[in-house]
N, C-alpha and C positions, 0 to 999 in steps of 0.2 A: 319074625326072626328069620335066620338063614338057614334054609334048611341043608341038608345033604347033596341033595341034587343040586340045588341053583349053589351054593359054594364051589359043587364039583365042575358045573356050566359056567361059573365064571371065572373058574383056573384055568379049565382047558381055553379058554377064551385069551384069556390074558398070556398064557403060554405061545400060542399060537402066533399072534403081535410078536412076544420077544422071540420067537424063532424066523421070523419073517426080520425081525431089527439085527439080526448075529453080526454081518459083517459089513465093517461102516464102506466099503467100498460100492458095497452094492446097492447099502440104502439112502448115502447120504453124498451127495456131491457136492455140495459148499453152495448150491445153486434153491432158494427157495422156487416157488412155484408162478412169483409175478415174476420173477427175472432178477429179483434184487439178491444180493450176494448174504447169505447167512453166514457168521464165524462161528467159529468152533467153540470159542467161548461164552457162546450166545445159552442160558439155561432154558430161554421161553423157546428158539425154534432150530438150536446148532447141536453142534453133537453131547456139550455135555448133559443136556437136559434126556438124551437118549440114555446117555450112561447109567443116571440115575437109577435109569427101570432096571439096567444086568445088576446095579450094586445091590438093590432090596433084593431082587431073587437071588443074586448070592450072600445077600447076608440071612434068610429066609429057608435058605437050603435048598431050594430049588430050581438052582444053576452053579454051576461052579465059578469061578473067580475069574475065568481067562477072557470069556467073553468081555466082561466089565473091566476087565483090565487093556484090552484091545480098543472099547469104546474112550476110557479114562484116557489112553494115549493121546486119541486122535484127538480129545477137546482141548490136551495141553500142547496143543503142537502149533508152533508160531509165536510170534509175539504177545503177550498177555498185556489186556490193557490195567494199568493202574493208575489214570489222569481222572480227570475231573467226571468221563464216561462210566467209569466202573459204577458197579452195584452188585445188588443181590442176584441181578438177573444177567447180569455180563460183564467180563473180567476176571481181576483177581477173583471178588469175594463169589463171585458162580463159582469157578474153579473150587475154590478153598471149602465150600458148601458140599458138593459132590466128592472132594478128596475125603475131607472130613469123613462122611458117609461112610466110606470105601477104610481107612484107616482105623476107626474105631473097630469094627467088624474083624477087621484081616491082619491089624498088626504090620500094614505095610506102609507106604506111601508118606511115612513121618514127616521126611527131609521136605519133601514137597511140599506136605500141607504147613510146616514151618514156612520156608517160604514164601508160601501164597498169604498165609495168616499175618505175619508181617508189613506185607503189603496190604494186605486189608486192612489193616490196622492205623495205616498211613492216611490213605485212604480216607475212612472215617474220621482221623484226624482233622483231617483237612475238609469235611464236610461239616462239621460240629464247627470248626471255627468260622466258616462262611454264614453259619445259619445264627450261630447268636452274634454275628453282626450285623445280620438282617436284622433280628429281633432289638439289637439295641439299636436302630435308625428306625423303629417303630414302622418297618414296610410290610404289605403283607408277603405270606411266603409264596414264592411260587411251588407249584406242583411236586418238580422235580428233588422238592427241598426234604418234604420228610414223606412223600407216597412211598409202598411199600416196593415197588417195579425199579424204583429208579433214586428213591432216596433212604434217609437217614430210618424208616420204618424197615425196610426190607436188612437197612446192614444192622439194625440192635435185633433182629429176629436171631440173622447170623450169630451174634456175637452172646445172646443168650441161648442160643443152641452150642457152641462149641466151645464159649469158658465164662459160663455164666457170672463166675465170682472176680471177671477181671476188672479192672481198672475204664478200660475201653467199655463194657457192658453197663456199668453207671454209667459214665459218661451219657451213653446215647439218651438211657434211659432218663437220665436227667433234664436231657433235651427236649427229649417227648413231653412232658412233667412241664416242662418252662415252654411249651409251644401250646397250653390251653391256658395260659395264664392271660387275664382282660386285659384287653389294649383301648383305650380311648379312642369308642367312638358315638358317633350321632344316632345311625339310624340300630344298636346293640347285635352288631354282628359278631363274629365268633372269632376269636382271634388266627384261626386256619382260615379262614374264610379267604380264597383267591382272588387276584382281579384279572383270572383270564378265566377261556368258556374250559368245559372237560377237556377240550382237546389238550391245554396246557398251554394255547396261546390264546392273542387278545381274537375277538370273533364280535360282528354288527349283531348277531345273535344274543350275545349278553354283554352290555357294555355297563354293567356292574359287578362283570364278576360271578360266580360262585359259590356257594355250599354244597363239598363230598362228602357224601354218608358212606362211599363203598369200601372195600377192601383193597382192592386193586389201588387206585389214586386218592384216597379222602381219607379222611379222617378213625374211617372203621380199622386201620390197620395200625397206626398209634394205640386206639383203644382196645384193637387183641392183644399187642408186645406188651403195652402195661400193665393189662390183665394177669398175662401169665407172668409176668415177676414176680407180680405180687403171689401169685399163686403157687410159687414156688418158693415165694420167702426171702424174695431177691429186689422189693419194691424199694427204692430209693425214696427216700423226704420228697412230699408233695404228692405219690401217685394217687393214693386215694383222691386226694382233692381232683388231680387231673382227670381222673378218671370220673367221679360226679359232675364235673362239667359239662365232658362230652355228654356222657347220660343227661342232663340235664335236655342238651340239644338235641340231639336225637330223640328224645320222648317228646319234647315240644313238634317237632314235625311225623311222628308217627302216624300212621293212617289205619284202617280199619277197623275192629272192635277185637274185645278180649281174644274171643276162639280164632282172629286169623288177621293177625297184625302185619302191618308194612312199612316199610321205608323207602322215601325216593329215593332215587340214584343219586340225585346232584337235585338240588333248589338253586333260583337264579335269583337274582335282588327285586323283581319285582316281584316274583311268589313271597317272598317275605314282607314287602309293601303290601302284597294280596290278604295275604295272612291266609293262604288254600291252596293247597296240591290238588289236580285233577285228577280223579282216580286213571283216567288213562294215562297218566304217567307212573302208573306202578312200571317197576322195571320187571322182564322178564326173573325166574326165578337164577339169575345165575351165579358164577361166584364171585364176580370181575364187582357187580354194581347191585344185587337180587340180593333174592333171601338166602342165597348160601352160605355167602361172604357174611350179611350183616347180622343174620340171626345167629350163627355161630359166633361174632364178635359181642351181641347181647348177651350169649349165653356165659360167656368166659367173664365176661363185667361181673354178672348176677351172683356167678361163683365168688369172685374175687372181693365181691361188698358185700357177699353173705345175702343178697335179695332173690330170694325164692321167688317172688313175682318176677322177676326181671327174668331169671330162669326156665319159669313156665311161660311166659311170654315169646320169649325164645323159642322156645321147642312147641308153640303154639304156632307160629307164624311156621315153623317149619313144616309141620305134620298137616297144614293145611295146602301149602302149594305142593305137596306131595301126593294128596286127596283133590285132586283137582286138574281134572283132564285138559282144560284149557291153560293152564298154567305152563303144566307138562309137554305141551303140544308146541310152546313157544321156543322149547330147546331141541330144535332138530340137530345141531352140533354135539358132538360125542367128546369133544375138549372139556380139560378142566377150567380152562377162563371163564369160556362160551356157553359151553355143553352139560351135557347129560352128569359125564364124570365127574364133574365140581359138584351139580348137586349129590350127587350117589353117595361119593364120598367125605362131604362134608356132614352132611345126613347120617354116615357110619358116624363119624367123630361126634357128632354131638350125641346119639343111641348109644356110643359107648361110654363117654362122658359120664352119664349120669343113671345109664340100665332102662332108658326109655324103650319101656318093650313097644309102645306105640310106634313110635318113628321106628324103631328095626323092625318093625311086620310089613313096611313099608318097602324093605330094599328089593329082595328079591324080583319085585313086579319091574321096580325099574331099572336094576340089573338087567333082567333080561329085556329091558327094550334097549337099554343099551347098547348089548352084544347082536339083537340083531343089527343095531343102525351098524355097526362096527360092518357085520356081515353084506352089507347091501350094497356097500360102493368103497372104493380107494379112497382111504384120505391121508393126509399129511402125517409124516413120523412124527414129527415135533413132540413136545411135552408140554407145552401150553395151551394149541387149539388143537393137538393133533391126536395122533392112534396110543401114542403111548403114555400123557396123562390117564387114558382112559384102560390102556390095559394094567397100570397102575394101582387105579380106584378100584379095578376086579380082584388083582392080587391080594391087597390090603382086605377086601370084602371076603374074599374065599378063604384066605388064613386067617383071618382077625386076628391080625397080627401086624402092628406099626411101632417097633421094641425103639429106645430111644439111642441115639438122637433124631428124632423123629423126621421122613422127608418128607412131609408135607408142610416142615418150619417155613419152607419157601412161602407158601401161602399164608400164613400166618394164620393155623387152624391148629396147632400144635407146640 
């Protein structure tokens, strides 16, 4: 559990970050750290994913609104993209994601988030009709098409976060639901199944193609969005099925035994000719491709099909790479993609989930290794691999408090 002091070490913590993030002048110049130019609509490494952190501490009570309202500016200043680039992580629906946030809480920012919402809305449109015309020319999908970062996963998170009952929110959902439906084929691959490597393009490294298990790019983030529809009472004709699919596939490649189960990152066409994952391809524990991401994706399944096993399973593979100094040892990064803070805080959401006192006896320890790696060296503001996903997952830890609409919907943990 959390006690007093490590809540109170991981506020003063998290405080500290957002007093160091107050004025985007001084922390954010448009310039990331290779050289390459970050926009401001960028939510993985530009200003609005900074925003994010002043909107929970002022909607939290523990900052007032001007700061998040200074940040809010600077992400909507310039051109918003709403072309074929947008997504959950950049453009309109980033934007509209963070206003959102910012709106519910404060009663301000309406006109805006109408705006933005409309355009997302288009948006999505126009993403749904490209994809079940993939689907109906029997191609596989690429990447880009329903991953959580950059497709149709990440805008039905948005869009069951901020008007669960619309018209737009089946749709997507519907899509996800018709994107595990079996396609004819030879060697029974999985109808997500890509023909390019994780990168997203083709690669002499896998010239079959792929299978994503992760959160980030595969398939785990389809199966958190239809999870929680369902679990909110919001599931469209076919999710269940949809949803035993995936399950179906994902158990089939699972790796280790009851007390501390795993999933690979990605399987290539000849591990499935192999019919064996190498245990050295367990992925790191993280949230992008690890047990962050996927065990929290089992666990919302388990819930959602009523399977207690699939549930303890879940929070079995969690509470083991959590017990497990060589696992732990693998996340020197303090990001929520990469780092520390993804697992911290996915680890909170599943311990609150369900009152797993096991996994919450867990946090504290790695809270505080967290907050030292924070303390030991300068790292990137961002909200993806940076200081303020991380001072985020402290907030959230030391209030236990993430009131709806939830922001971690970004991740598709909520």
């Amino acid at each position: 559990m959390t006690t007093a002091a490590s809540a109170l070490a991981a506020l003063s913590a998290a405080d500290q970050v957002a007093h160091a993030l107050t004025d985007p002048r001084a922390v954010w110049s448009g310039d990331r750290p290779d050289g390459a130019r970050a926009l401001p609509q960028s939510l993985a490494d530009g200003a609005s994913g900074i925003a994010l952190l002043h909107i929970e501490r002022a909607r939290t009570g523990h900052a007032d609104w001007d700061t998040a309202h200074t940040w809010l500016a600077t992400a909507v200043r310039g051109e918003v993209s709403a072309a074929a680039n947008a997504s959950l992580y950049f453009g309109a629906p980033a934007l509209a994601y963070i206003t959102h946030r910012a709106a519910s809480a404060s009663g301000q920012y309406l006109r805006v988030l109408e705006l933005l919402d409309t355009a997302t809305i288009t948006v999505t449109r126009n993403r749904l009709a490209e994809a079940h015309e993939r689907i109906d020319r029997a191609e596989r999908p690429p990447m880009e098409e329903f991953d959580l970062i950059t497709g149709l996963s990440g805008l039905g998170a948005y869009h069951l976060s901020r008007h669960p009952h619309h018209e737009i929110t089946r749709d997507v959902l519907s899509y996800l639901a018709r994107l595990t439906e079996a396609v004819p084929d030879p060697d029974g691959l999985p109808p997500w199944w890509m023909n390019v490597a994780p990168t997203g393009s083709p690669h002499i490294d896998f010239p079959g193609g792929h299978g994503n298990f992760g959160l980030a790019h595969g398939i785990g983030s389809a199966l958190s969005v239809l999870s929680l529809s369902l679990l909110r009472d919001l599931g469209v004709p076919g999710t269940v099925d949809a949803l035993e699919r995936i399950c179906a596939w994902t158990d089939q490649w699972r790796q280790g035994d009851e007390s501390a189960p795993w999933w690979p990152g990605y399987i290539s066409r000849q591990q499935t000719t192999d019919n064996h994952i190498q245990p050295t391809l367990r992925p790191r524990p993280s949230w992008c491709y690890g047990v962050s991401g996927t065990a929290r994706a089992q666990q919302l399944a388990g819930l959602a099909l009523r399977d207690p096993a699939r549930v303890q399973a879940a929070e079995n593979a969690m509470l083991a790479a959590l017990r497990d100094p060589l696992q732990l040892n693998k996340l020197p990064e303090v990001g929520l993609c990469h780092g520390m803070a993804g697992l911290l805080h996915t680890a909170w959401r599943m311990a609150t989930e369900t009152r797993n006192t096991e996994i919450a006896s867990e946090l504290p320890t790695l809270a505080h290794r967290l907050i030292i790696a924070i303390d030991q060296r300068t790292h990137d503001p961002e909200l993806l691999d940076g200081v303020t996903g991380a001072a985020l997952a402290l907030h959230t830890l030391a209030t236990d408090s993430a009131p709806p609409p939830h922001w971690d919907a970004f991740l598709a943990l909520a």
